[in-house]
Every structure is written in structure tokens, then in C-alpha cells.
N, C-alpha and C positions, 0 to 999 in steps of 0.2 A: 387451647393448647394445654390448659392445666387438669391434664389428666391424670395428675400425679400431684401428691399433697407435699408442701414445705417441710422439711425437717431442720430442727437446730441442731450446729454440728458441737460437738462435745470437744473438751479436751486430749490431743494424744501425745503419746511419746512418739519423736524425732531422731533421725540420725542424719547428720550432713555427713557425706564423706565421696572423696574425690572420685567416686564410678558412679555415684549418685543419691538420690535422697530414698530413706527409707520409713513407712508411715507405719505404729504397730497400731493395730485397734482394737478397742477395748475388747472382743472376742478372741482377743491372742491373734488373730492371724496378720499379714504385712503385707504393704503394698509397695514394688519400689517401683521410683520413677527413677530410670536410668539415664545417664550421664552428665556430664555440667552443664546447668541452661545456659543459655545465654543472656545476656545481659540488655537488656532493654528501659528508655525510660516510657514514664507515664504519660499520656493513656496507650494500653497494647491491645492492637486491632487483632482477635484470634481470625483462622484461616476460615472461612463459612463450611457448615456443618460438620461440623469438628464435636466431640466431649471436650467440655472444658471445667477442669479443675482447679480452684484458687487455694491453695493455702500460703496461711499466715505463721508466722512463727513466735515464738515469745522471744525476749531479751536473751536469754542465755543460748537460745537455740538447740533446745533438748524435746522443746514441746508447743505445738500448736492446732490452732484449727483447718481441716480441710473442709472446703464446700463445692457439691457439685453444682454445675449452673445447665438450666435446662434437660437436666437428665430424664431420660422417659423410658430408660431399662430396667432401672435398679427399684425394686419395691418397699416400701418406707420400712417395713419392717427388718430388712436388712440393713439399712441406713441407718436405724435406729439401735441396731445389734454391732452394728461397728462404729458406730460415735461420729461416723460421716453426715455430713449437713445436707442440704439440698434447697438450693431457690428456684422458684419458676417464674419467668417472666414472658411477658408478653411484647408483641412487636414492641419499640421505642420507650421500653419500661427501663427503671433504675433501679436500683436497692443496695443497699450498704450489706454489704458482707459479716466486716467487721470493723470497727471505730476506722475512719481513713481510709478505708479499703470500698469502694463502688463496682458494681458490676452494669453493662446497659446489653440490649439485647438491642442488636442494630442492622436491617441487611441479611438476616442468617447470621450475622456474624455476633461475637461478645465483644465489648470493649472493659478492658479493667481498668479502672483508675487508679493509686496510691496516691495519698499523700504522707508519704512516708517518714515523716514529724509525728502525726499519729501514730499512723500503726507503731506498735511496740518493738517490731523485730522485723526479720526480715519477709518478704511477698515471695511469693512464688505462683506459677501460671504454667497449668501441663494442657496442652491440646493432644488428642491421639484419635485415630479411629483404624481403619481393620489395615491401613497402607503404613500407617506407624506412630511414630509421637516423638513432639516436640514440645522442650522445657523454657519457661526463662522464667528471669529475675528482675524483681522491678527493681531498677535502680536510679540515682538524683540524676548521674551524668552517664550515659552510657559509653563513653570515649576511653 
């Protein structure tokens, strides 16, 4: 399945704001993921075969890391021109994202851990494919 090489993902600037999150990456251009995720706790089972993207946020919430998980569109040299990450995993594989942050590859499906004591700020989880996209937020109590 790894027919696509790992990339680490760089630092970006963030913008949270109430119609949704806005990624800028280091080549100037921006990604938003549109509207308030929902709020979920840890671990979150994405939908199978879905893209799924993790970011992480720092403390202030101005800036943090995106990673794609299992992506096998996007070619590293673009990943690498926009400061986006990429892990690939294999059936019932694991791998830390980022300090606190797990990703498993389980079923077709992702599972994201947080332990959100670690991570520094706050998690975030976009699934999307061509019917549309769904956001959420790892959070301690989801209630």
C-alpha cells in the first residue's frame, strides 16, 4: 500500500473562526475546512474510505501541524511545497502523529487517539470524499 513516500508535516498558520477552520501553507495558498466540527471524544472511528486529515494546534491557536493519513493522491512534492505531512500505514498499523496524538489504520477505517494532556492545543479530524466532509474535535467529555 505504500506507494507513496511519508512526509513530515511543517509548521502553519491557523485561523479558527465560527464558519470554520482556515489552513495557510507555506506556498501562500489555503485550505478551509468548513463549518464547526463536532465534538467527539477519544478514540474517533472515521467513516471507511474516506481522506482523513489530523491536525493539531499549538497553545495559542494561531498555528499548527496538518497530517494526511493514507493519502495516495497528493505527490510528496506538493506536500513538501505546502508544509502538509503524510503517514502511511498498513492494515492494523499505529504511528504517533504528534506527541499525544495516534493514528491506527483498522477495517478501511482510521482510528485517532488524543491524549489531550499531551498534545499542546487543540486536535482536530476532517474526513471528506467526493459526497462531502465531515469535521470534529477531540475533546475530554464530549456532553
Amino acid at each position: 500500500m505504500t506507494t507513496r513516500e511519508e512526509v513530515s508535516p511543517q509548521t502553519l498558520p491557523i485561523e479558527l473562526t465560527e464558519d470554520g477552520i482556515t489552513v495557510e501553507y507555506t506556498d501562500g495558498r489555503e485550505a478551509f475546512y468548513r463549518g464547526v466540527p463536532q465534538k467527539r471524544e477519544s478514540p474517533l472511528k472515521t467513516a471507511p474510505g474516506r481522506d482523513v486529515h489530523v491536525l493539531v494546534t499549538d497553545g495559542s491557536e494561531t498555528q499548527g501541524v496538518l497530517t494526511y493519513v493514507n493519502d495516495l493522491k497528493t505527490h510528496a512534492d506538493i506536500l513538501e511545497d505546502t508544509g502538509v505531512g503524510r503517514v502511511m500505514l498498513e492494515p492494523d498499523e499505529q504511528t504517533t502523529v504528534f506527541p499525544g496524538v495516534t493514528v491506527r489504520n483498522e477495517a478501511h477505517r482510521v482510528f485517532v487517539e488524543a491524549d489531550l494532556d499531551r498534545a499542546d492545543g487543540r486536535v482536530f479530524v476532517f474526513e471528506e470524499n467526493q459526497m462531502g466532509e465531515r469535521s470534529f474535535e477531540m475533546v475530554a467529555d464530549a456532553e
